[in-house]
C-alpha positions as a Markdown table, in Angstrom:
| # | Residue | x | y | z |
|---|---|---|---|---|
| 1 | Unk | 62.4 | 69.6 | -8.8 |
| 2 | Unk | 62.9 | 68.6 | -5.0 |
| 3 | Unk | 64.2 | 65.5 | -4.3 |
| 4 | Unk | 65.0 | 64.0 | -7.4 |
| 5 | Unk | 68.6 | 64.1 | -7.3 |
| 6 | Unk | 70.6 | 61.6 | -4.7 |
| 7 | Unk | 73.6 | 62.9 | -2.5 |
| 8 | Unk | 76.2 | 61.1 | -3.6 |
| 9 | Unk | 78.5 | 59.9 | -0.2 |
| 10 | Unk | 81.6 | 61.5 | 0.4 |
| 11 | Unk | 84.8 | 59.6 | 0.4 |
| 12 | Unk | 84.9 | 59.6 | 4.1 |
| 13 | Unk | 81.5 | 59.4 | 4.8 |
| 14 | Unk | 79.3 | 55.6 | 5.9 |
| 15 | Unk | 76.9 | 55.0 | 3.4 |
| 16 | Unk | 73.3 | 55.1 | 5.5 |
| 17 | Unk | 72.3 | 51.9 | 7.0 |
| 18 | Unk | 69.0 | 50.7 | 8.7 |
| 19 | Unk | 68.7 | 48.1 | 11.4 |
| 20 | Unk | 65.6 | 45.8 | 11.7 |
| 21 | Unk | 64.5 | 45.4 | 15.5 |
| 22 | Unk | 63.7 | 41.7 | 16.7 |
| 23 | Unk | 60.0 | 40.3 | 14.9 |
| 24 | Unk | 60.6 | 42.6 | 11.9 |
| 25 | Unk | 62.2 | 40.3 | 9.4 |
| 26 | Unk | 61.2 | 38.1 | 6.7 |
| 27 | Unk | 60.5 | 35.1 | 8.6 |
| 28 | Unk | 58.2 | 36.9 | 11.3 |
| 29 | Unk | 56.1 | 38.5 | 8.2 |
| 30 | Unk | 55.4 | 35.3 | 6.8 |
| 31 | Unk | 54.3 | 34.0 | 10.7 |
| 32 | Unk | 52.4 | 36.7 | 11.6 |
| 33 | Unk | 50.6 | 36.5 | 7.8 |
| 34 | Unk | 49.5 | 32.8 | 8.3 |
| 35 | Unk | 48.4 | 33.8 | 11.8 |
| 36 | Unk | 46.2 | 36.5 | 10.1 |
| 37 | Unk | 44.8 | 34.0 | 7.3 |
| 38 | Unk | 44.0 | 31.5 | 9.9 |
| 39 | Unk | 42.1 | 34.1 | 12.2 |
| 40 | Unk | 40.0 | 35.3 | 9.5 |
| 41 | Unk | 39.1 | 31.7 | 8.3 |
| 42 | Unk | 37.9 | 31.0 | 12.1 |
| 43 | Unk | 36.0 | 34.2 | 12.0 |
| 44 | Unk | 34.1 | 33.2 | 8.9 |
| 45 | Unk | 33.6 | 29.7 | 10.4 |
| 46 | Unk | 32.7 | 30.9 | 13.8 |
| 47 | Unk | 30.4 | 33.6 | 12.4 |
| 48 | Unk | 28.2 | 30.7 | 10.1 |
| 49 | Unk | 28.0 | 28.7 | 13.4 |
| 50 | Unk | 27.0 | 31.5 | 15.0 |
| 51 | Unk | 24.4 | 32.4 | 12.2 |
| 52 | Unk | 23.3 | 28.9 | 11.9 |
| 53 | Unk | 22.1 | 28.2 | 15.7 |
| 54 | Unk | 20.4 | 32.1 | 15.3 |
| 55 | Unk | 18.5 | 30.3 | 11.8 |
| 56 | Unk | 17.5 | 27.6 | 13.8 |
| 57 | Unk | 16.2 | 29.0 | 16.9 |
| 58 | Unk | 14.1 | 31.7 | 15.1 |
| 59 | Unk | 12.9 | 28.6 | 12.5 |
């Protein structure tokens, strides 16, 4: 079918390359994921606060 063969490179021709832009790399990924885990962990805290101080004012 389509697609299932690779082009083999010419002798003359580069071999594709990709470049990574600054804050996509490994190190950023594993910043931006505790970043993530943090927010959501003071979401679910803020959120029982929040749902807390409701419980006791309608008590």
């Amino acid at each position: 079918m389509f697609g299932l063969r690779k082009k083999k490179p010419k002798p003359g021709d580069e071999e594709h390359r990709y470049y990574l832009l600054p804050g996509m790399g490994r190190s950023n990924r594993r910043y931006r994921s505790k970043i993530q885990m943090w927010s959501i962990i003071a979401g679910v805290v803020g959120s029982a606060l929040i749902g807390v101080v409701l419980w006791l004012i309608n008590r």
